[in-house]
N, C-alpha and C positions, 0 to 999 in steps of 0.2 A: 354937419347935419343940418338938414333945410327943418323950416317951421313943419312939413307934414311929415319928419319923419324919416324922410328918405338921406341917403350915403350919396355923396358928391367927391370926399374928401376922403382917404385912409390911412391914417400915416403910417401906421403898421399893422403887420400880417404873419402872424405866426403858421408856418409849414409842418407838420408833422410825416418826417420822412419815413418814418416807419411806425407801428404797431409793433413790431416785435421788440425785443429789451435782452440785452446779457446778464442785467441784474436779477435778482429772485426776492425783489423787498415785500414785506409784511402789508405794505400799505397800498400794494400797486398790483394787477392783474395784466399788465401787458404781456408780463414774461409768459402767461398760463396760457392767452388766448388770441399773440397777437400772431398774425399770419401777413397782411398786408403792408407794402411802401406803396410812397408817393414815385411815382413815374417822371423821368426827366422830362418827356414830351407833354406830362402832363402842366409843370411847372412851364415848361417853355409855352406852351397857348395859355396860361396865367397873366404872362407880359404883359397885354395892351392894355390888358383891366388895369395893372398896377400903375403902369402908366397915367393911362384916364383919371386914377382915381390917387395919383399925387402920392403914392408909395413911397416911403423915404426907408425904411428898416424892416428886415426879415426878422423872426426870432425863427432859429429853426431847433427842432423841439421831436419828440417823439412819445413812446417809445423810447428805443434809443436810436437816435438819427446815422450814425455813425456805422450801423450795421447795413444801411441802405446803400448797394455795391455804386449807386450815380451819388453820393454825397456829395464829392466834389466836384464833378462836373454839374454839379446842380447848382454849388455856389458860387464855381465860375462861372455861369452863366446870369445869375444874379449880379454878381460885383462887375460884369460887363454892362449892366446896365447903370450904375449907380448908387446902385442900394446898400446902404451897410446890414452888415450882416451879424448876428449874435446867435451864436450855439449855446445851445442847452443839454451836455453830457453827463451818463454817469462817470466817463472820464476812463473806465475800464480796458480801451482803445486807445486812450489818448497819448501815448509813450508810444505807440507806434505809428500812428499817424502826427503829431505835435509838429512838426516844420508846417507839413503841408497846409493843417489848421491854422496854424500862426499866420503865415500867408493867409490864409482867404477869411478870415474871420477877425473882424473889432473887437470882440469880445467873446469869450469861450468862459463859462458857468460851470461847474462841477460841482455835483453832490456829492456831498460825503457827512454821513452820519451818525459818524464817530471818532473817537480821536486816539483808540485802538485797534488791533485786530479783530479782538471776543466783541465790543460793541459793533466796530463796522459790519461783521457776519451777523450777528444778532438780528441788524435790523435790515438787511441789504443781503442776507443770505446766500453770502459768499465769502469765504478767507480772501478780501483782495483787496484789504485797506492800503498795503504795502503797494501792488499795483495801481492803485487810482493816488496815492502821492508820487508815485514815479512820472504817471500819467503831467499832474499839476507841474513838476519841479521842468520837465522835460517841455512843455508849452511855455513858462517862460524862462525858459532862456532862450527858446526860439523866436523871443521877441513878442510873444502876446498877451493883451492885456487877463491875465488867467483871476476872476473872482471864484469862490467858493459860499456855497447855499445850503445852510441846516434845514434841517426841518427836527426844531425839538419835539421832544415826548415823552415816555415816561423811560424808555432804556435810555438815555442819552443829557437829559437834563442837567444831573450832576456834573457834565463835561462842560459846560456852557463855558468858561472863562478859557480850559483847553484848547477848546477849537479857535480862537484867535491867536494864542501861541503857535496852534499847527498851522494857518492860514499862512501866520506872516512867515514860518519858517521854511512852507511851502515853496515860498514865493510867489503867493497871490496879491493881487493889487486890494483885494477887497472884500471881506465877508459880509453877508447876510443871514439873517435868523427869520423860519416863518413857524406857525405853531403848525402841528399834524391837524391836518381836516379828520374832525372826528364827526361832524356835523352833515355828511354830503355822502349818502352811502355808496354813489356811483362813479365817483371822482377816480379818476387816474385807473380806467376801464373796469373797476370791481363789478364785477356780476352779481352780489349778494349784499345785502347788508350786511357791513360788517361786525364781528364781536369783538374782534381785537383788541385787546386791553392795550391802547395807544397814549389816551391823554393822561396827565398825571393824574393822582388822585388827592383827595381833601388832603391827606396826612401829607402830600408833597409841598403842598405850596408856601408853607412856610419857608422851608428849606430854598425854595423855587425865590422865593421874594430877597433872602439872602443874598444869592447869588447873583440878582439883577442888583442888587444895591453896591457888592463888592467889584461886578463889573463894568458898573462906573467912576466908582473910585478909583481901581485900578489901571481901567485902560480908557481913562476922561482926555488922553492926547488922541485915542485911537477915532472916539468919536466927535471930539474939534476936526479931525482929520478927514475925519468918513472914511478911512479905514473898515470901521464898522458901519454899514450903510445905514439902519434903522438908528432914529436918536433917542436918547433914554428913554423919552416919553413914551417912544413907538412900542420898545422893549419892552414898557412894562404894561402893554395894552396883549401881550400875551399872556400874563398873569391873568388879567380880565378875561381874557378868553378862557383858559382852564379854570379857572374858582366858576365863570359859567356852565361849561361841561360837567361840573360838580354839583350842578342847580343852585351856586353860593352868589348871586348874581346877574344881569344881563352880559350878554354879550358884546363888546365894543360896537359902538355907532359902527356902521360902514356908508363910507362917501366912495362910492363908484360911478363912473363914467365911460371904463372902457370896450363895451358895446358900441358907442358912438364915434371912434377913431381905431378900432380895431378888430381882426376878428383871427379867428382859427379854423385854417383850411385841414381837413385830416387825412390822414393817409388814403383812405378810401374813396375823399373828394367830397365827403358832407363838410359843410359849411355851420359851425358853431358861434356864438355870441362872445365866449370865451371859454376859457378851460372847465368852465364845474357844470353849465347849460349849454344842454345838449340843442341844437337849430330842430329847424320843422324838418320832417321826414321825408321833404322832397326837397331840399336844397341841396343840392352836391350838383360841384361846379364842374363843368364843359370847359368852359371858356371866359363865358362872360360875370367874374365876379361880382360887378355891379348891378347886375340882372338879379344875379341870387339873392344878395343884399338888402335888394329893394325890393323884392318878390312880397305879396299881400301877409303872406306867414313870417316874413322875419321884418318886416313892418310891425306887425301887432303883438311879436314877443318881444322886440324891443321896445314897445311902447309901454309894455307888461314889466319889463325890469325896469324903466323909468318911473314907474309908479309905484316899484319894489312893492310887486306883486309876486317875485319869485320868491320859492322861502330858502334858495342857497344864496338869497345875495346876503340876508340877515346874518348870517353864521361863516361869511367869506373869509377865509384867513389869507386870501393875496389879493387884496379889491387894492384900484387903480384909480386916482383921480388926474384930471388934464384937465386945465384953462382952456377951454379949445377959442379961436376967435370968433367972432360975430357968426363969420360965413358957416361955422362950424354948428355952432352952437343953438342958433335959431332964435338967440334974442334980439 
């Protein structure tokens, strides 16, 4: 990023191949309302902007991506360029597609948010826990790097040390924990504020505090290893965030940056800051991502999240910090 503001640099670019979803989760409205993918040709006149603007990584993201009939030729035409590439699945697909994926993807992400049948349906509103560990087992041994991504809450909590026993039994390289955004009424397409009784409650957190303490004791090689991606500290800045959603506190600082080295293009072709702020209402990209980028409106809302003027950066439950260099940075 230059002193005024403007995108020169992007290191990454998340794609949202689709709006639609196979899943039916409690916390997410794509399954209700999504109808559109991204277009290969659309992706293919994406190219020179990535170029130009020093693209090193895709996250491709949805929706669920995987429902989009050009996936893979969308990421073959990506990894013809260069780019590495990282999927973001419910994984639901991923036992029948897993060779192909293993080939074209560095890393393949799976949700799963439970470490039963009754929870995984509970909260993902499908008996298919048994399917999306079929999915994981079957990716790698096709040779790909396969992590797996919680999102705690109040159905799921109590499984917290489970889920890295199903990880590693899976055969994932790697687990992550994020809290459920209770904070962001329109996160992950919700049309409504929602009531969902999602975060845990006062009377959880004790129980909750237990649980982070036994799961550093017991799995203290898991996170020497980063096995478990988040380090104790990070873990128990979810605590913080739930005793906040309970008004028993602030909410974690958030240190975010990634507005300034990355953005999210969406199925429909509007151009986003990141996943929870939404872009100005006339940026959706042609052609020229950089153009969009740097347009007077996404100038002045990223100047507006650098001054954490937005009030979903305050309550972020995935903010992103990067050292970016001088040229980047604007110092």
């Amino acid at each position: 990023m230059h002193t005024n503001g403007t995108i020169s640099q992007l290191p990454l670019v998340t794609l949202y191949l689709s709006e639609r979803c196979n899943s039916r989760c409690i916390t997410c409205d794509y399954w209700r309302y999504g109808r559109t993918d991204l277009s290969l040709e659309t992706v293919r006149g994406l190219l020179p902007s990535l170029g130009r603007l020093g693209t090193e990584a895709i996250l491709i993201s949805g929706g669920e991506p995987l429902l989009n009939a050009e996936w893979a030729q969308i990421a073959e035409l990506l990894r013809s360029r260069g780019l590495k590439l990282w999927l973001l699945t419910s994984g639901l697909s991923l036992a029948k597609h897993a060779r192909r994926a293993a080939a074209l993807f560095d890393t393949i992400t799976v949700s799963l948010d439970g470490t039963n049948r009754a929870t995984y349906a509970a909260i993902r509103g499908l008996d298919a826990f048994d399917t999306v560990c079929d999915g994981i087992r079957a990716a790698a041994a096709a040779g790909a790097r396969v992590t797996v991504r919680v999102t705690l809450q109040r159905a799921n909590y109590p499984e917290l040390l489970a889920f890295v026993t199903l990880a590693r039994g899976c055969g994932a390289r790697q687990i992550s924990f994020l809290a459920v955004d209770v904070a962001n009424p329109h996160a992950f397409a919700r049309q409504e504020t929602s009531s969902l009784d999602l975060a845990l409650h006062a009377d959880d957190l004790s129980e909750f505090e237990g649980l982070l303490a036994e799961l550093e004791q017991v799995y203290a090689h898991e996170f020497r290893s980063q096995f478990i991606a988040e380090s104790p500290l990070k873990m128990r800045r979810l605590l913080q965030y739930f005793r906040a959603a309970n008004g028993l506190g602030d909410f974690p600082v958030v240190r975010c940056n990634a507005p300034e080295f990355s953005a999210v293009v969406a199925a429909n072709g509007s151009v986003k800051p990141c996943f929870f702020i939404p872009g100005p209402a006339n940026a959706v990209v042609r052609a020229d991502l950089e153009e969009v980028l740097n347009a007077p409106a996404s100038l002045q809302l990223r100047a507006r999240i650098r001054a954490r003027e937005r009030p979903e950066c305050a309550r972020c439950v995935c903010s992103v910090w990067r050292d970016l260099p001088t040229s980047l940075s604007g110092h």
